[in-house]
C-alpha positions in Angstrom: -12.1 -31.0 130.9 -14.0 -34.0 132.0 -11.4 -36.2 134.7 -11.5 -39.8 134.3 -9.9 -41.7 137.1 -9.3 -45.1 137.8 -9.1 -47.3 140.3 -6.7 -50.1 140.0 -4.9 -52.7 141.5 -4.5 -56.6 140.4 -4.9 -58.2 144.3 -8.0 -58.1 145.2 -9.7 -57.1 148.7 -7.7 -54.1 149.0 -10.6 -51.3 148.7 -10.7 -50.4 144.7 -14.9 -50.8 144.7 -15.1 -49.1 147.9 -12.8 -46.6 146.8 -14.8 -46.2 143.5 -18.4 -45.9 145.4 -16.9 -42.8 148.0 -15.8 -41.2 144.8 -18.9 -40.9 142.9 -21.4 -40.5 146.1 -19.2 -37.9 147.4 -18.6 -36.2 144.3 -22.4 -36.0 143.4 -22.8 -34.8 146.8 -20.7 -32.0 146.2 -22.4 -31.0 142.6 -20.4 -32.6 140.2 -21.9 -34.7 137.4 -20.4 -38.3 138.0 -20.6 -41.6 135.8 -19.3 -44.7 137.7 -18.2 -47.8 135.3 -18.0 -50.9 136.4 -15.3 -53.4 134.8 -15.1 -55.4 137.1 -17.3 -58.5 136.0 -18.4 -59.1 139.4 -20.6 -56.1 139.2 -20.6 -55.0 142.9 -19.7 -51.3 142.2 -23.9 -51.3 140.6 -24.7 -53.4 143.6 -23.0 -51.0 146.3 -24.9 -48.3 144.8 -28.5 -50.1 145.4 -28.7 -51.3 141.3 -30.3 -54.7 140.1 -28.0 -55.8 137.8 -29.4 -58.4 136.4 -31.9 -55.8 135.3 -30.9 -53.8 132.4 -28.1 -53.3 129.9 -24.6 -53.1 130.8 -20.8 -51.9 129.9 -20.4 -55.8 128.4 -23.5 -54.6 125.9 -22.0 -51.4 125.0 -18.0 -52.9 124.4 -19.8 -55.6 122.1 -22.1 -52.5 120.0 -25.3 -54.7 121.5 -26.2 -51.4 123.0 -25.6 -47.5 122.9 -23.5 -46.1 126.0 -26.2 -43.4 126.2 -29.1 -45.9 126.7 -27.1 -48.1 128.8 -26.0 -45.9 131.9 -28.4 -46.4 135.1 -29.5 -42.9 137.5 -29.1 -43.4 140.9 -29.5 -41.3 144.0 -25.4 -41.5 143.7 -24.7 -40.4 140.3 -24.8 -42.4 137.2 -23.4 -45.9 136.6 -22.6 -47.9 134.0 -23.1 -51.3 135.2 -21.4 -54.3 134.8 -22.2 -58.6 135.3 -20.5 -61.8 134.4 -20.4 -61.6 131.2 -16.9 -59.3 130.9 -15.3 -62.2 132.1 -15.5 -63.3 128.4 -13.3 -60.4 127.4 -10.4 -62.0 127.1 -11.1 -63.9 124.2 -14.8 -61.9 122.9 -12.5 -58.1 122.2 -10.0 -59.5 119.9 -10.3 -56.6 116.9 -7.8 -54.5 115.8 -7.1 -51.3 118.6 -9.4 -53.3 121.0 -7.1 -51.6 124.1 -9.3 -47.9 122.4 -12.9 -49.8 122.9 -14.3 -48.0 125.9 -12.4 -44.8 125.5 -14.4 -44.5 122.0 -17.8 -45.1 123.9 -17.0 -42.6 127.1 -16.0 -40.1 123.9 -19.4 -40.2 123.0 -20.8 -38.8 126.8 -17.8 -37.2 128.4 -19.3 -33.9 128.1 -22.4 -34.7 129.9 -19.4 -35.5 133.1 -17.0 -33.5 135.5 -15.9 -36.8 136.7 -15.7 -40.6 135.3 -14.8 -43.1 137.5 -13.7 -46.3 136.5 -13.8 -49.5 138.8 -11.4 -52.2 137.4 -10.8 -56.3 138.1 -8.2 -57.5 140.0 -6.2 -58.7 136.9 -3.8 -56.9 134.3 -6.0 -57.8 131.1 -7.4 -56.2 128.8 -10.1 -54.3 130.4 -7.4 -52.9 132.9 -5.8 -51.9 129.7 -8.9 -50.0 128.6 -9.0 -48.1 131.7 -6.1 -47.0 131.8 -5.9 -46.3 127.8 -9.1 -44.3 128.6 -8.0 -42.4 132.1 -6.4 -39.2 132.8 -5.5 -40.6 136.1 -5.2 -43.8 137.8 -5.6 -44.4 142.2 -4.1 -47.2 143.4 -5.7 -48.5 146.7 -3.5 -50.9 148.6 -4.1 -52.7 152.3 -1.2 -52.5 154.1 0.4 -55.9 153.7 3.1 -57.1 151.5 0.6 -58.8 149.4 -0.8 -56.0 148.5 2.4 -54.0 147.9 3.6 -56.6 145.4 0.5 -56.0 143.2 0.9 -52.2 143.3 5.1 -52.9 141.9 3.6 -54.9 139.4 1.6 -52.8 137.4 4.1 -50.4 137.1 5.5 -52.2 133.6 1.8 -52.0 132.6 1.5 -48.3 132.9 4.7 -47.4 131.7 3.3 -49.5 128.8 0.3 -47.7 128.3 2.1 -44.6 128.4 4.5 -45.2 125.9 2.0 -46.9 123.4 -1.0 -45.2 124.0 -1.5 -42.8 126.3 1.3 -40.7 127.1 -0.5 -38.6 129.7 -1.4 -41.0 131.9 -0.6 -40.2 135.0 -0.8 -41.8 138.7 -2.7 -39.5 141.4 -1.5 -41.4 144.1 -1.4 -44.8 146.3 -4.2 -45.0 148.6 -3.7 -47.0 151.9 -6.7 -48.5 153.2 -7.6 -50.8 156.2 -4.8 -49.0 157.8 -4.0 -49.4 162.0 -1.3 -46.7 162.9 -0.6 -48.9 165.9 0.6 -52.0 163.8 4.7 -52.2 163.2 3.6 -53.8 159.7 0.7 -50.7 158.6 3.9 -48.3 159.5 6.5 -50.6 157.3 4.0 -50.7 154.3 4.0 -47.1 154.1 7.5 -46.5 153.6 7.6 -48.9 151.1 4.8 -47.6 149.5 6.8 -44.6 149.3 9.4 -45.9 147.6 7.1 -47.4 145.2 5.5 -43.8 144.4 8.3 -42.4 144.2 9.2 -45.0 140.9 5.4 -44.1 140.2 6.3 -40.4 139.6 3.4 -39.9 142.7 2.5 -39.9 146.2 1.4 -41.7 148.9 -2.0 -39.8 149.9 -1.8 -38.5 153.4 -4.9 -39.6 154.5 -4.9 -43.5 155.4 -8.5 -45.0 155.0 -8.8 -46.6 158.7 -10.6 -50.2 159.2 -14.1 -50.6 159.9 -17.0 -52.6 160.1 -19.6 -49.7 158.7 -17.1 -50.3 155.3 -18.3 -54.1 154.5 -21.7 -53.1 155.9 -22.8 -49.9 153.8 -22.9 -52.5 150.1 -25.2 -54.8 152.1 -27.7 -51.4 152.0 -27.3 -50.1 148.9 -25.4 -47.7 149.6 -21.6 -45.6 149.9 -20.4 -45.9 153.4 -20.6 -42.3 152.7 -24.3 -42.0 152.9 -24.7 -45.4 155.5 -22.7 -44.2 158.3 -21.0 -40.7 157.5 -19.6 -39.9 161.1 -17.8 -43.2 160.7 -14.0 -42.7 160.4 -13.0 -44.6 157.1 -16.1 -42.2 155.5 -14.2 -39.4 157.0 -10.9 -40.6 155.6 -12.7 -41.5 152.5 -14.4 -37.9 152.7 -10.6 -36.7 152.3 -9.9 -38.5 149.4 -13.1 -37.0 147.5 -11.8 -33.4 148.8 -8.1 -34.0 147.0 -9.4 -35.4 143.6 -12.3 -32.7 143.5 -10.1 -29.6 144.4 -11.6 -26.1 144.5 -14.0 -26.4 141.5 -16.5 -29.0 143.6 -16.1 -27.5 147.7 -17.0 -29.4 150.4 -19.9 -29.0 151.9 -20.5 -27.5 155.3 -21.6 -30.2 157.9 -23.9 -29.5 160.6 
């Protein structure tokens, strides 16, 4: 059964895209087949991953029937993307027919078999495209910094999931909180986490054991094209990122043995 995850928080900054690019590069590596969407109208998951998107069709296209999802995905060195650009930002007030929160689990319906794994990159609101995703997911990753900022936004979608679950998709579930641009060292980065453990905890999840660490290579690698993944690998957020591909593809997609 094809996995689709997203990756979600309303506060911004806190790692979602970069979180979204590791998946589907280091999934792909691995020899899974991997669609990233974008719905985020900012459109820098394409742009991490070396697109021009302000050259083609995008997931705006295919949520207003402008365009099919099948002639609307882009192939990249990375795995496959479904792009996104400004125009979402209309979706608020353009997606007001009846079971709009269904819209892009119809069109992902109509290629999930060509994918192990759909990834879903999401805006850092709780609107109706967040709604989507999560209508649309099987599981939701919840990247957080670790500042209280940051923790607040996690807490608050927590009413929004349970409302999902109880009005549309029952089976949603939450993989686990991700804590990125986290220093061991800092009193705060060691407070976070046990309050994002209590937060989990409400979450029915985890806290994922591996802590993305802060780095430059990480706001470098979109300026290339590319997943800090493929820009610096030996980097240590890539290898804490590596970690994170390792727990959400499990023992059907292996790592791969590094020289």
């Amino acid at each position: 059964m094809t996995q689709v995850i997203t990756v979600t928080n309303q506060k911004g900054g806190v790692g979602k895209t970069t979180t979204v690019s590791a998946l589907v590069c280091g999934l792909t590596q691995r020899g899974a087949r991997v669609l990233g969407v974008d719905l985020d109208p900012q459109g820098n998951l394409g742009f991490t991953l070396g697109l021009d998107i302000g050259d083609g069709y995008t997931v705006y296209d295919v949520l207003t029937g402008a365009h099919p999802i099948e002639a609307s995905i882009s192939h990249t060195d990375y795995g496959d993307i479904l792009p996104s650009d400004i125009m979402l930002s209309t979706a608020e007030v353009a997606f007001t027919a009846p079971r709009r929160e269904f819209m892009l689990s119809q069109h992902l319906d109509a290629v999930k078999d060509r994918y192990d794994f759909i990834i879903i990159d999401t805006p850092p609101a709780l609107n109706i495209l967040t709604i989507n995703a999560y209508v649309a997911s099987t599981g939701l990753i919840v990247p957080m910094e670790a500042e209280v900022l940051s923790l607040v936004g996690v807490s608050q979608i927590q009413d929004t999931i349970e409302t999902v679950r109880k009005s549309f998709n029952p089976d949603l579930k939450v993989l686990g909180i991700l804590l990125n641009k986290y220093n061991q060292r800092l009193t705060l980065s060691r407070e976070i986490l046990d309050l994002a453990e209590a937060v989990a905890e409400q979450l029915d999840s985890r806290v994922f054991p591996t802590r993305v660490r802060r780095g430059v290579d990480v706001a470098m690698a979109p300026a290339h094209g590319q997943s800090v993944l493929t820009y610096q690998p030996r980097c240590k957020a890539a290898m804490d990122l590596r970690k994170i591909v390792d727990a959400v593809a499990g023992p059907r997609f292996p790592a791969l043995k590094r020289r």
